[in-house]
C-alpha positions in Angstrom: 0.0 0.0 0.0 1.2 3.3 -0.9 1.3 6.6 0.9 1.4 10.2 0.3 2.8 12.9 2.4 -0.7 14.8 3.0 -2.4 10.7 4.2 1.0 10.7 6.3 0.4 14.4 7.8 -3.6 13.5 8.3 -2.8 10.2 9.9 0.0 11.9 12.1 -2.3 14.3 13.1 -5.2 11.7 14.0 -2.8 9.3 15.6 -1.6 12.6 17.9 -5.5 12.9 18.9 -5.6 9.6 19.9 -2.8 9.8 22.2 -3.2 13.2 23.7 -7.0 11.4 24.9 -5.0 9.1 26.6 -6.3 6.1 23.6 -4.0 3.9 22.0 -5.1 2.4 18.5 -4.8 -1.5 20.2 -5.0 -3.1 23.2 -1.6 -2.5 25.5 -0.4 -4.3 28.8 -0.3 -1.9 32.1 3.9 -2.0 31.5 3.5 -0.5 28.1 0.9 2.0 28.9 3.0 3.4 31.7 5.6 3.5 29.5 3.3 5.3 27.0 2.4 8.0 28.9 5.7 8.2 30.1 6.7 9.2 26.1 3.7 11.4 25.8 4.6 13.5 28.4 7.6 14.8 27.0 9.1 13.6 23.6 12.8 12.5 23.6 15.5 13.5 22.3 17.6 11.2 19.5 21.2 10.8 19.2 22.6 8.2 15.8 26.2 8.4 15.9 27.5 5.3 13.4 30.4 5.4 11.5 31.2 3.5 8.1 32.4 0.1 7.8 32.7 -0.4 11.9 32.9 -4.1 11.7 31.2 -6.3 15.3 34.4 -8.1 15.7 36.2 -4.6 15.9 34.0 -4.0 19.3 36.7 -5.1 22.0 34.3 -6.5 24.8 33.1 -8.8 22.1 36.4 -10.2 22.7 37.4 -11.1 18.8 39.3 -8.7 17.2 42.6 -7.1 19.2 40.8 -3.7 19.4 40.9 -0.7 21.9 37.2 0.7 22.5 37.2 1.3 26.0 34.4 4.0 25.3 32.0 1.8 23.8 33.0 -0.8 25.7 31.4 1.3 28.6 28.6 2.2 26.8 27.9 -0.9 26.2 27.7 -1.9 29.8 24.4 1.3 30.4 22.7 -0.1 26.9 20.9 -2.9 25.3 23.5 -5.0 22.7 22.1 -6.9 20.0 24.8 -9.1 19.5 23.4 -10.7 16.0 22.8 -7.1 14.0 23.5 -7.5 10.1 23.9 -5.4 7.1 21.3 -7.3 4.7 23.0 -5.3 2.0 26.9 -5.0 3.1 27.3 -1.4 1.2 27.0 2.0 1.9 23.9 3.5 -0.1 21.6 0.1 0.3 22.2 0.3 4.0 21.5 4.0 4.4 18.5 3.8 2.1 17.3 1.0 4.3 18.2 3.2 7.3 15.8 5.9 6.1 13.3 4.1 4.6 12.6 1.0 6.8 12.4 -0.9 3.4 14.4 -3.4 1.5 16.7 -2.4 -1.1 14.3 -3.9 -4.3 11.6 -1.3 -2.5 13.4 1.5 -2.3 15.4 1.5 -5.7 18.7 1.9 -4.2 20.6 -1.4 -4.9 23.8 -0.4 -5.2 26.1 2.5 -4.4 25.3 6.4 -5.4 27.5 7.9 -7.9 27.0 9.2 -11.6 28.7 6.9 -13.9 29.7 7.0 -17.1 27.7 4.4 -20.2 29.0 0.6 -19.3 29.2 1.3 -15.4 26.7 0.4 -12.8 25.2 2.4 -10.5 24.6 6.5 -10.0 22.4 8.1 -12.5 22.8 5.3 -14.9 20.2 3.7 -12.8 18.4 6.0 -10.6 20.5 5.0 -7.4 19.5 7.4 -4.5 17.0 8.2 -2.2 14.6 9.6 -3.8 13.1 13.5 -3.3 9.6 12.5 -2.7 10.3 9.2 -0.3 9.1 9.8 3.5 11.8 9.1 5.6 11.6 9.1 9.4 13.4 12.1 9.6 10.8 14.1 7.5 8.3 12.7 10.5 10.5 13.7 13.5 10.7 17.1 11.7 6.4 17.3 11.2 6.8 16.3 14.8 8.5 19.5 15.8 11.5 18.4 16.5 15.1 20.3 16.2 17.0 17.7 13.3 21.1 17.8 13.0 22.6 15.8 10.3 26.9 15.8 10.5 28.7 13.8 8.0 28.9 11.3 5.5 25.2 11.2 3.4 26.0 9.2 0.2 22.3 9.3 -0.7 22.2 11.4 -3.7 24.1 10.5 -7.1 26.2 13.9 -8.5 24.4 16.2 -10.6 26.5 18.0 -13.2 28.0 20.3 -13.5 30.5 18.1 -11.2 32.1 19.9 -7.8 35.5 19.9 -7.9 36.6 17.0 -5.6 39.7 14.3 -5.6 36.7 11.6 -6.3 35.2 13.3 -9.3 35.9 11.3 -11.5 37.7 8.6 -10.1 37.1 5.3 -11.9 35.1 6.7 -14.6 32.6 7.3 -12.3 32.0 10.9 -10.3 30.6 10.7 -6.1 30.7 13.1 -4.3 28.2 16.4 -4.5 26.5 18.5 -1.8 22.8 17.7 -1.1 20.4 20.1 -2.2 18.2 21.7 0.5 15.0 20.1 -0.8 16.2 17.1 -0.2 17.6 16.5 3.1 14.3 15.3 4.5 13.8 17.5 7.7 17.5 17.7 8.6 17.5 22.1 9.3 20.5 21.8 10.5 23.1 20.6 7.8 27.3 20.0 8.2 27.5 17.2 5.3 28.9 15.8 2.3 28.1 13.1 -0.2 31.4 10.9 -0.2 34.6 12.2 0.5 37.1 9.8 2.3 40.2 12.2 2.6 39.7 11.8 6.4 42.8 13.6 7.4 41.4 17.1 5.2 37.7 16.8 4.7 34.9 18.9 3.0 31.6 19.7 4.5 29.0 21.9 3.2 26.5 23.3 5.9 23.3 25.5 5.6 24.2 28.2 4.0 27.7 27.1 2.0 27.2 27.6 -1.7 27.8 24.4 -3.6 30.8 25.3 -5.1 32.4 26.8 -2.2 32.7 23.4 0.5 34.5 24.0 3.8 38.1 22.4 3.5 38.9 21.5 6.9 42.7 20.7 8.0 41.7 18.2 10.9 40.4 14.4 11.0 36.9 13.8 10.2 35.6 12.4 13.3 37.2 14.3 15.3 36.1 17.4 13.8 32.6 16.3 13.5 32.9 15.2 17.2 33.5 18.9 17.6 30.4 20.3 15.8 27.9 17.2 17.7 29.4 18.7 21.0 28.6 22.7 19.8 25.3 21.2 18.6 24.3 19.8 22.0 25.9 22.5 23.9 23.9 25.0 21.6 25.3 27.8 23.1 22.9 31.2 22.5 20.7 29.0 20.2 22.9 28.6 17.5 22.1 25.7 16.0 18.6 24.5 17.2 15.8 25.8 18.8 15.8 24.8 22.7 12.8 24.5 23.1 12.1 21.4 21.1 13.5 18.2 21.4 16.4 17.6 19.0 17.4 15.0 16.9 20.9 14.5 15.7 22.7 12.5 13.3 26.7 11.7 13.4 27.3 10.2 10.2 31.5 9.1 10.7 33.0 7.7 7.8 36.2 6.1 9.2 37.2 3.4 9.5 36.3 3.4 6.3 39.1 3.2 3.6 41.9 4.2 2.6 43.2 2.9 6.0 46.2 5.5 6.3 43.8 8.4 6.3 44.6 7.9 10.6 46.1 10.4 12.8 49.4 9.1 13.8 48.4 9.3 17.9 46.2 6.7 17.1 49.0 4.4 15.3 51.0 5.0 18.2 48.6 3.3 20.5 49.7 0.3 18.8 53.1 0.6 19.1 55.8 -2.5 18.6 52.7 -4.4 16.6 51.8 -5.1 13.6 48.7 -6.2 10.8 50.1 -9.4 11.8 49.8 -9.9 15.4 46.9 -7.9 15.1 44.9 -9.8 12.7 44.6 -13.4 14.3 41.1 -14.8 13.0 41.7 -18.2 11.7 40.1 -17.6 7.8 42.3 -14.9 7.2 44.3 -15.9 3.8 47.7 -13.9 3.6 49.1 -15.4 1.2 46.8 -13.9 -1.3 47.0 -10.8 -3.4 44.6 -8.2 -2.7 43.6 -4.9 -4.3 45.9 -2.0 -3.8 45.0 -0.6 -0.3 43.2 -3.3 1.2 43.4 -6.6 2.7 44.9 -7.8 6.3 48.3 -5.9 5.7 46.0 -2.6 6.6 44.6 -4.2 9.5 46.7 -2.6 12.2 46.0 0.8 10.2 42.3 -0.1 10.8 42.5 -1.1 14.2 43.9 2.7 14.5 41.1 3.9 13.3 38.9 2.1 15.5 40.5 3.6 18.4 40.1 7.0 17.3 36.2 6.7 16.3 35.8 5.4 20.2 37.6 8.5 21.1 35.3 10.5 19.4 32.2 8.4 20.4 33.2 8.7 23.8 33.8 12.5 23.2 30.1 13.1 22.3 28.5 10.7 24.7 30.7 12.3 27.5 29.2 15.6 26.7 25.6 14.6 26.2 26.2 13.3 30.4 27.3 16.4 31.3 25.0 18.3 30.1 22.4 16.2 31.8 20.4 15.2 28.8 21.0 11.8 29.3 18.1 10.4 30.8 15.8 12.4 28.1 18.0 11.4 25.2 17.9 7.9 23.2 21.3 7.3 22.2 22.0 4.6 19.5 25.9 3.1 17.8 25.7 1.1 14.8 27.9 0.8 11.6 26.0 0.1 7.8 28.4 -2.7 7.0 31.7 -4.2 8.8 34.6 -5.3 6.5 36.8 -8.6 5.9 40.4 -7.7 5.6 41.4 -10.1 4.5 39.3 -13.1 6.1 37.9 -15.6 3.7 40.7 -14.5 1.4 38.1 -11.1 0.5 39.5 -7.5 1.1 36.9 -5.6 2.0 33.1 -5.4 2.2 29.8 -5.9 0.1 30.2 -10.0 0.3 28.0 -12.3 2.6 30.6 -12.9 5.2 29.9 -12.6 8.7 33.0 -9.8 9.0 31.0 -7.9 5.9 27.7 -8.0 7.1 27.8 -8.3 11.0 27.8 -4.7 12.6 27.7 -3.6 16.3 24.1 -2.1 17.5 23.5 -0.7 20.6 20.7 1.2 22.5 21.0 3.0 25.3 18.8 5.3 27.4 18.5 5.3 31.2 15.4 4.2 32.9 14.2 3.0 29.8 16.3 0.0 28.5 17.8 -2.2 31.2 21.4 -2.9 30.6 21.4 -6.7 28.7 22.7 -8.6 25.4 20.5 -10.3 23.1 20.8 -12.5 20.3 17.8 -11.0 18.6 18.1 -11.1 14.8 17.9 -7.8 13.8 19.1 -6.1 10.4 18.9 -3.0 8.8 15.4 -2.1 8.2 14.2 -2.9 11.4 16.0 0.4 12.8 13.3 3.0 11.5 10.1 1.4 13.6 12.4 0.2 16.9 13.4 3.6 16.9 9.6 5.0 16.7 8.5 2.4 18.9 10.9 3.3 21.8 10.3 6.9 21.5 6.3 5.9 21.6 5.6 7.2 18.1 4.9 3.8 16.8 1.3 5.0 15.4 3.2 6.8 13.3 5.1 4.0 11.5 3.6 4.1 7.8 2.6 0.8 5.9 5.5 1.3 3.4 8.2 0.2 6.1 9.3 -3.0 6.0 11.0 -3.9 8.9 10.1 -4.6 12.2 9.2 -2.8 15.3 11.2 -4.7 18.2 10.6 -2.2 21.1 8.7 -4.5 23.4 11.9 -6.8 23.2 14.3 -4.2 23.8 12.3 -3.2 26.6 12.0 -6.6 27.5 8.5 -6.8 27.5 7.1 -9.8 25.4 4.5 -9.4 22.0 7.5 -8.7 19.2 7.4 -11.6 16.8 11.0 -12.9 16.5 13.3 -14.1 13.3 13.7 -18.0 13.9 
């Protein structure tokens, strides 16, 4: 069944009725009622912070890589881990299409990666690949639903228009990636600090609200750590520069390390890893040395990858850090997760977009105090399935349209009992 943005607004609007007369559109348990109200009374605030190609194994309390995350490692002890998340479709346009959508990647039109490409090369304009303008994604809702929205970093939802930006990845490969995103469409997001693609992480380009399209930011600092720095401003929001404080606020921190090239990595972080190498490092059993890989990728870049790991947990940590002291915590639904992992080198593959459990497993964590009780599960859960838990924990699950896909698995992360579970 379709739907249009004036049905969405009218059922919005109808469903907000309903709940403001204290009636819920089917029959709840006295645990979820409470916890209702509890969501009516004052809507919460939404923090997404997940970097690009954060493999599972990489998380060190899951004890499988030789990585340092003591930040999330923390986190993880205040939040809900579902310990068997997957990237359906191990890429980075399928899973943020999925990610705004709540559908599958044959329901959405984006099977494959965003970028303009040139006649004998798939993907980009060629095919229609990106979200498209008129979609309604659950930022656009949050947004009718009065709410503050921050976007920061990595998009790689819209395919280049020409004339082409000048940018190190246009063309490369006979394709062309990156491009701003136009103000109609960045679905509700009013507060914009962006780019499509762009992984020069040590000198990135951003374009904000009011940056023309031909003139980017070029910033002389690491990506997540300088997008660390705007999330913190953002939450700080010092004189009301960058949201309106009296709304809740929803903000996005899009990272794209530890995404490739794997020397893009500030040297503190290499340091941290001193006297080792890929080798000692990279100790899964199914890792094939002994084979040749593409230029830049493979396990001799693990150690370079494990850097970057550490320094995205620094950042993470950074943020979270700041959203506690500001005392936002227990208002705020903070949420980690990574749209694909990559293999370096195990099952003799180099990198990602393959159906191997270091491709496709990623980490996925809730937290939010009071609300979730600290706990592991082995839920099966995968991309689409982010879009209605998030509207379900936040008690906006009446306004989950028909078109999403995925499933609403609130009840479980609350640990109440009603979800129906993958077997």
């Amino acid at each position: 069944m379709s739907i249009t943005r004036r049905g969405l607004l009218k059922g919005m609007a109808a469903s907000s009725a309903l709940v403001s007369a204290g009636l819920t559109p089917h029959a709840v348990s006295a645990s979820e009622q409470k916890y209702a109200n509890e969501s009516v009374q004052k809507k919460p605030n939404l923090l997404i912070i997940f970097p690009d190609e954060f493999r599972a194994q990489a998380l060190g309390f899951m004890k499988q890589d030789n990585s340092l995350t003591p930040n999330l490692d923390k986190f993880a002890k205040q939040s809900v881990v579902l310990r068997q998340a997957v990237s359906n479709f191990p890429l980075c346009t399928p899973f943020r299409g999925m990610l705004m959508t709540g559908q599958y990647p044959y329901r959405n039109g984006i099977q494959g990666n965003s970028h303009t490409g040139t006649p004998g090369f798939f993907g980009g304009k060629d095919f229609g690949i990106e979200l498209k303008k008129n979609t309604v994604t659950w930022s656009d809702i949050l947004k009718e639903q009065g709410y503050s929205m921050g976007y920061i970093g990595k998009w790689h939802l819209d395919a280049p228009e020409t004339p082409f930006v000048p940018s190190y990845n246009n063309p490369m490969e006979g394709r062309y990636w990156n491009d701003w995103t136009a103000p109609d469409r960045r679905h509700g997001f009013d507060f914009w600090y962006s780019y499509g693609t762009y992984d020069l992480h040590l000198n990135p380009i951003y374009w904000t609200n009011d940056t023309p399209r031909d003139q980017p930011l070029h910033i002389n600092q690491w990506s997540p750590e300088h997008e660390a720095d705007v999330a913190i401003n953002y939450l700080r929001n010092e004189n009301g520069k960058y949201r309106d404080a009296e709304k809740p606020f929803t903000l996005v921190v899009s990272m794209n390390p530890p995404h490739s090239p794997y020397d893009q990595v500030p040297q503190k972080y290499l340091d941290r890893f001193k006297g080792q190498s890929s080798k000692s490092l990279n100790t899964r059993p199914n890792v094939q040395w002994d084979k040749e890989y593409l230029e830049g990728y493979g396990p001799n870049y693990f150690k370079e990858y494990m850097a970057m790991v550490n320094g995205v947990d620094e950042q993470f940590g950074r943020i979270v850090d700041e959203l506690d002291r500001l005392n936002l915590a227990n208002d705020t639904l903070v949420v980690f997760f990574s749209d694909h992992g990559c293999c370096m080198g195990s099952n003799g593959q180099p990198t990602k977009n393959v159906h191997y459990e270091e491709a496709m497993r990623i980490p996925m964590i809730f937290r939010w105090p009071g609300k979730l009780q600290p706990q592991q599960n082995d839920l099966l859960f995968s991309a689409p399935d982010i879009y209605p838990t998030l509207f379900g924990l936040m008690g906006m699950e009446q306004l989950i349209p028909d078109t999403v896909e995925g499933t609403n698995f609130a009840r479980t992360l609350q640990g109440m009992k009603g979800d129906k579970t993958p077997t």
